[in-house]
C-alpha positions as CSV (number, residue, x, y, z in Angstrom):
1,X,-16.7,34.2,-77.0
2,X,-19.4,33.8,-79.6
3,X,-22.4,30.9,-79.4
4,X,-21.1,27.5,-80.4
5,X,-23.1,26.4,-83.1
6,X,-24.3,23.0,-81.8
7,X,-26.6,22.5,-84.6
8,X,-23.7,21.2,-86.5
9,X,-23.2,18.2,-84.0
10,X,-25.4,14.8,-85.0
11,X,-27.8,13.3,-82.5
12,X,-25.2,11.0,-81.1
13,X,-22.4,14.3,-80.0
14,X,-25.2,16.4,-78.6
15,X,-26.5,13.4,-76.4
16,X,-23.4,12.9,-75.1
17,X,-23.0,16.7,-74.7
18,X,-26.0,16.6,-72.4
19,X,-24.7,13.9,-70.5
20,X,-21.2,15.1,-69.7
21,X,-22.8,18.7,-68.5
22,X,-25.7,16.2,-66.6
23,X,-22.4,14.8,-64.7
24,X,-21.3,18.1,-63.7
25,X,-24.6,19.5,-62.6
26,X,-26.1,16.2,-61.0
27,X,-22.7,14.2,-60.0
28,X,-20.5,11.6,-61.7
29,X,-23.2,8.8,-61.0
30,X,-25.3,10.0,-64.6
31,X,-25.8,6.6,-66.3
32,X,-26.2,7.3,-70.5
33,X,-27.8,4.8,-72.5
34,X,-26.7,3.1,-75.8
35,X,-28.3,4.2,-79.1
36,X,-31.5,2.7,-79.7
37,X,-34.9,2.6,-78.9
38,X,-34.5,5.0,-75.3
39,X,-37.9,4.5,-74.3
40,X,-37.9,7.9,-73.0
41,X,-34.8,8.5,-71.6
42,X,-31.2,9.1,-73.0
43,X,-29.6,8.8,-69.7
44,X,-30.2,8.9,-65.6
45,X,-28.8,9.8,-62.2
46,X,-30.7,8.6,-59.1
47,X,-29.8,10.6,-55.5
48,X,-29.3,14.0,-54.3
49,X,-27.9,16.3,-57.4
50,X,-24.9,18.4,-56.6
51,X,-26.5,22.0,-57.9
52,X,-29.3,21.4,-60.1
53,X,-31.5,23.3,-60.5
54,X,-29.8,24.9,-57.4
55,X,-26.9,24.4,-55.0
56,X,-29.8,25.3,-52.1
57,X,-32.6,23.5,-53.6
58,X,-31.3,20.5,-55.8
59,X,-33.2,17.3,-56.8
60,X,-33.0,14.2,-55.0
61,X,-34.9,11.7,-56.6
62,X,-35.0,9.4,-60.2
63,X,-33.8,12.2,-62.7
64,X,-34.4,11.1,-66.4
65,X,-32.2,12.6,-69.2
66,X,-33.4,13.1,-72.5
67,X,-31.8,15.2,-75.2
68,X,-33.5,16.4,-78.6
69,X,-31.0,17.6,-81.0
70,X,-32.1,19.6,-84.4
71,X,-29.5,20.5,-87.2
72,X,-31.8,23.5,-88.2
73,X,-30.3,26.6,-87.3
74,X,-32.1,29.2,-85.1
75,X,-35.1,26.6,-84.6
76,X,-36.8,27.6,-81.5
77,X,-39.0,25.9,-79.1
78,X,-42.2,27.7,-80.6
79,X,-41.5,25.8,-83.8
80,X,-44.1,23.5,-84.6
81,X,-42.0,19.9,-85.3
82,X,-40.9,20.4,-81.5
83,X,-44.4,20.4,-80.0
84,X,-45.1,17.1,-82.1
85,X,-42.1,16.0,-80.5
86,X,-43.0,16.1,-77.0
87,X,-46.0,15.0,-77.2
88,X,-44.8,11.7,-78.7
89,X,-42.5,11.9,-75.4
90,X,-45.9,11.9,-73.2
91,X,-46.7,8.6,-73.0
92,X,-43.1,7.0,-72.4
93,X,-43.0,9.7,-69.6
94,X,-46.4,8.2,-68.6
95,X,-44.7,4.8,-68.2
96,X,-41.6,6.0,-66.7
97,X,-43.8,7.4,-64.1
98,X,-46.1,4.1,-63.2
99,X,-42.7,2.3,-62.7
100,X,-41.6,4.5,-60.5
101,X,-38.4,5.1,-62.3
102,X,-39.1,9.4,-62.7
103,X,-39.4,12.2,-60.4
104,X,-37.7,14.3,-62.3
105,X,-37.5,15.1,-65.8
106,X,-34.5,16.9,-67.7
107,X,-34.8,17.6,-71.4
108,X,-32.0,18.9,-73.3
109,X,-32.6,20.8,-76.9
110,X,-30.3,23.0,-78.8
111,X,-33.5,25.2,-79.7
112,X,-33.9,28.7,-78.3
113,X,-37.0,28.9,-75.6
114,X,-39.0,31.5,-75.4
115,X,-41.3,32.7,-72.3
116,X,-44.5,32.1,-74.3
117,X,-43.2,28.7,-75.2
118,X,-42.2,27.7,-71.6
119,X,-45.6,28.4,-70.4
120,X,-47.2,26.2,-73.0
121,X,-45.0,23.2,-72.0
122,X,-45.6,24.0,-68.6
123,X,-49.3,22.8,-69.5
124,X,-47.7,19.8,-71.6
125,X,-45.9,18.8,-68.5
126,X,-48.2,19.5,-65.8
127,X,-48.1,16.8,-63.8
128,X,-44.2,16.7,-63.8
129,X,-41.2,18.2,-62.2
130,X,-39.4,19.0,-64.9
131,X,-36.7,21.5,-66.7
132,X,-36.0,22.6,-70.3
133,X,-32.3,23.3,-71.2
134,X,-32.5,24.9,-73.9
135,X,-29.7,26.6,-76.1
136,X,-29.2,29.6,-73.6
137,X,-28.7,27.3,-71.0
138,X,-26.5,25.1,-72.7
139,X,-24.1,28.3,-73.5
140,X,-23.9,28.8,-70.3
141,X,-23.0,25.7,-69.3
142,X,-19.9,25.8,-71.9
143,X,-18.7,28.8,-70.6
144,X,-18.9,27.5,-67.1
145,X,-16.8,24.4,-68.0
146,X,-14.4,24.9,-70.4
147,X,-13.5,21.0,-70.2
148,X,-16.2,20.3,-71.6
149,X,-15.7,22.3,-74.5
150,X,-12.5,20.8,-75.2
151,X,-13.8,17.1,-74.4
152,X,-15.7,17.8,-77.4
153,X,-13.4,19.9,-79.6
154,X,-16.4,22.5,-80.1
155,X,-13.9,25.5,-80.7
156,X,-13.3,23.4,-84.1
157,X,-16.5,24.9,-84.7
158,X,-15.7,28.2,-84.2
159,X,-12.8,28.7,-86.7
160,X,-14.6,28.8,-90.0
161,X,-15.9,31.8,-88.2
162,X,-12.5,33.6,-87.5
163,X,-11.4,36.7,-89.4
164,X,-10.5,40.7,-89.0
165,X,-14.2,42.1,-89.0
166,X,-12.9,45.5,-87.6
167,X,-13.3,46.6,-91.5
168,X,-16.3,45.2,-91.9
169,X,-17.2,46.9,-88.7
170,X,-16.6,50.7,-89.8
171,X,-17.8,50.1,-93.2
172,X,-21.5,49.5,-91.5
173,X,-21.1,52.2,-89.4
174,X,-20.2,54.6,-92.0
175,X,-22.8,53.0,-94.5
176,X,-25.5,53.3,-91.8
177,X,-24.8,57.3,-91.2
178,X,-25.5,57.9,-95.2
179,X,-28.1,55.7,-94.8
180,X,-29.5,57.4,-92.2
181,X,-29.9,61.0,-94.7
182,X,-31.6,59.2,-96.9
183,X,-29.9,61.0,-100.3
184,X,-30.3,58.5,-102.7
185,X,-32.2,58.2,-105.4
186,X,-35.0,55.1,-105.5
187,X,-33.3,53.0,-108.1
188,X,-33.2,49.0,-108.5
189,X,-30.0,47.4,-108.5
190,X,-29.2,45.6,-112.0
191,X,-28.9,42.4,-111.8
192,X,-29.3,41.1,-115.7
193,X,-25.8,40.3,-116.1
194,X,-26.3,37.4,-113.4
195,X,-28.1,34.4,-113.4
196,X,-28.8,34.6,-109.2
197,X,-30.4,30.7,-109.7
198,X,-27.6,29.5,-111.3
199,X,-25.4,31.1,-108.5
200,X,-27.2,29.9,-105.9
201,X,-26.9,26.0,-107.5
202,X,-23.4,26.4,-108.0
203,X,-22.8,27.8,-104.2
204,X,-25.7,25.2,-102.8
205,X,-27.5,28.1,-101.6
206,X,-31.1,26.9,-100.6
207,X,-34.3,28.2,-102.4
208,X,-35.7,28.8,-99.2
209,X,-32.9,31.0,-97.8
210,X,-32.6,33.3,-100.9
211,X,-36.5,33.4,-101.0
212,X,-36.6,34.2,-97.2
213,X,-33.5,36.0,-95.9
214,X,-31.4,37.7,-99.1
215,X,-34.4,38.7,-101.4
216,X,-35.9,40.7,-98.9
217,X,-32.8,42.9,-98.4
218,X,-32.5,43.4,-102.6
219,X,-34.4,47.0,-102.6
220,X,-32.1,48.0,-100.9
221,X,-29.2,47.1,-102.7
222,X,-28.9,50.5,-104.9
223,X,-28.2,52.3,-102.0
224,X,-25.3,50.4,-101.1
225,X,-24.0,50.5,-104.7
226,X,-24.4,54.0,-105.0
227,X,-22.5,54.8,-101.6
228,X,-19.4,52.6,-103.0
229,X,-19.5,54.0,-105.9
230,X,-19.4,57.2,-104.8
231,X,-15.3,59.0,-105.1
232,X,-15.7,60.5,-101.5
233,X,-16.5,57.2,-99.8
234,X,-12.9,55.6,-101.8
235,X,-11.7,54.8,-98.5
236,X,-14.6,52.7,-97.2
237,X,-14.6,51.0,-101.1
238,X,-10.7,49.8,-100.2
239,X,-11.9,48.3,-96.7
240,X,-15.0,46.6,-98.7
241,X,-12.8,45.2,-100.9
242,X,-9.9,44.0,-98.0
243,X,-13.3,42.4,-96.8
244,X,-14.4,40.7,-99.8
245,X,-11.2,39.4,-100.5
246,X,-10.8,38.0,-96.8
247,X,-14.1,35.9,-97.0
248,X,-13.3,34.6,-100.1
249,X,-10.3,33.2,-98.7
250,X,-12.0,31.9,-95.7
251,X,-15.2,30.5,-98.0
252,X,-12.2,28.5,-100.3
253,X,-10.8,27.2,-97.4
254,X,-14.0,26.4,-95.3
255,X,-16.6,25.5,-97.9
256,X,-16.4,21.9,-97.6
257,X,-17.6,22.1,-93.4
258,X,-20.9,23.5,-94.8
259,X,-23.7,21.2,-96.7
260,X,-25.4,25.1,-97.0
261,X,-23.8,28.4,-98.3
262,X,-26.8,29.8,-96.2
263,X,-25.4,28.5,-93.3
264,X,-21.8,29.6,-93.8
265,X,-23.2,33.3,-94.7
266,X,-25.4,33.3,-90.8
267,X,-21.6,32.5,-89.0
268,X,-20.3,34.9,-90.9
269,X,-23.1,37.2,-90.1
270,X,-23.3,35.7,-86.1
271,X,-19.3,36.0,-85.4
272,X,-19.3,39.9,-86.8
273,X,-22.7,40.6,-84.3
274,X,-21.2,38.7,-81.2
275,X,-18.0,40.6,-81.1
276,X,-19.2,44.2,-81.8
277,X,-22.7,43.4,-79.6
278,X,-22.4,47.5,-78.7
279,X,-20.9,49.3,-81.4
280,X,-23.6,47.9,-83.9
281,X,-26.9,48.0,-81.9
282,X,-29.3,49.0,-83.9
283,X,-27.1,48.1,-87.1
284,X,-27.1,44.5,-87.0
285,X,-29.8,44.3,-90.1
286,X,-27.2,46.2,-92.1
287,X,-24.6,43.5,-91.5
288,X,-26.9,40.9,-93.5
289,X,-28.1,42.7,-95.8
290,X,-24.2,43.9,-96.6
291,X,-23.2,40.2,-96.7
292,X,-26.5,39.3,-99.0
293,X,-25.3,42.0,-101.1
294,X,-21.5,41.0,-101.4
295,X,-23.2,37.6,-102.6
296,X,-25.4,39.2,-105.4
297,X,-22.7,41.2,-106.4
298,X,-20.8,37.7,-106.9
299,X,-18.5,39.3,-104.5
300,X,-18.0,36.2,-102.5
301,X,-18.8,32.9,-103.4
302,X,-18.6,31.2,-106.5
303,X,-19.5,33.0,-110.1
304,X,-18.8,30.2,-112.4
């Protein structure tokens, strides 16, 4: 099963998200709180927990809930906008803590934490007990309780994700092996007869990810060109082409879930990584820059 992608939930779903996992980790006694000012706290469970953060060690105390949603994809905890975030949360965890109403502090984000991060909260939290469930965690958590996951429909999410990547599968493996000998000729792709800006409007494809995820792979592009090209690799060109008409398909049918193009490529990028994790390690750059390729090509996605 690949990562739900909870950064398409609003503040509101993921709050509650955190809530219903909070009443399976801590007990059935978590108390959310109404939207609005939250003074700190998004919900809170006061006793004994039932296996938080272990079944032989868990909390007994005043546990405050918070949750800190982001619809940026891949944000992390490192980022900067999250450290100004806690440290607005500082002084209502201050206050929390001269009313007696915190020993314990849980903070849900759907960010990825890093070691080097966690350390540096550690120091923003010192005088705390506290935990960070980040997006890691969170997966986990999903997998544990599959109710959960249909409480909140979150395999909807999933299925503008779903299609036969097998082809796509063998055509980077068999692309990477040329790749590999290196018998190409440095050449730029041409792109004159395309107007890439005026693609990108038309597809809603940001500045920002062309500038900082597809432009970086266009060097590269001749050598994919050349290899389909090529009369011995026919076979691979069919399965590129069953591949390009499938996301098509899937783009027509699925545009409309996605405010970015960007965002659709990454899923389509994420759900081909997740379920071939071993037979393309060490390959997984080649599966974006294919995809950024297909796009340039005006393979997939709009051309007029």
């Amino acid at each position: 099963m690949g990562k739900y992608p909870l950064h398409y939930l609003n503040d509101q779903e993921f709050e509650n998200l955190a809530v219903l996992i909070c009443s399976k980790i801590l007990g059935i006694a978590v108390i959310p709180f109404s939207e609005g000012k939250d003074g700190g706290k998004d919900g809170r469970f006061t006793g004994k927990a039932n296996c938080f953060p272990s079944e032989s060690q868990p909390w007994n105390g005043n546990i405050i809930i918070q949750a800190k949603h982001t619809t940026k994809e891949n944000a992390s905890c490192s980022d900067s906008d999250f450290s100004t975030i806690l440290n607005k949360e500082i002084p209502k965890i201050q206050k929390l803590i001269e009313n007696n109403e915190l020993d314990y502090y849980l903070l849900f984000t759907n960010r990825k934490l890093t070691g080097g991060k966690d350390s540096n909260i550690n120091k923003l939290f010192e005088k705390i007990t506290y935990e960070i469930i980040a997006d890691e965690k969170i997966q986990h958590f999903l997998q544990a309780y599959p109710d959960i996951v249909r409480h909140f429909k979150l395999n909807d999410l999933l299925k503008p994700l779903e299609f036969d990547e097998s082809d796509l599968k063998e055509i980077i493996i068999t692309l990477h092996s040329a790749l590999s000998e290196n018998n190409f000729i440095n050449d730029k792709t041409d792109f004159s007869k395309i107007d890439l800006e005026k693609k990108n409007e038309l597809n809603k494809l940001s500045k920002s990810y062309f500038e900082d995820v597809i432009r970086r792979d266009i060097d590269d592009f001749y050598k994919i060109d050349s290899f389909l090209k090529s009369p011995i690799n026919a076979e691979i060109k069919n399965l590129y082409e069953d591949t390009v008409s499938e996301l098509n398909a899937k783009i027509t049918l699925r545009r409309d879930e996605y405010a970015e193009f960007g965002n659709l490529l990454d899923d389509f990028y994420n759900y081909v990584i997740n379920n071939n994790q071993t037979d393309l390690k060490g390959k997984k750059r080649l599966v974006r820059t294919l995809l950024n390729y297909m796009y340039c090509q005006c393979d997939i996605g709009k051309k007029k």
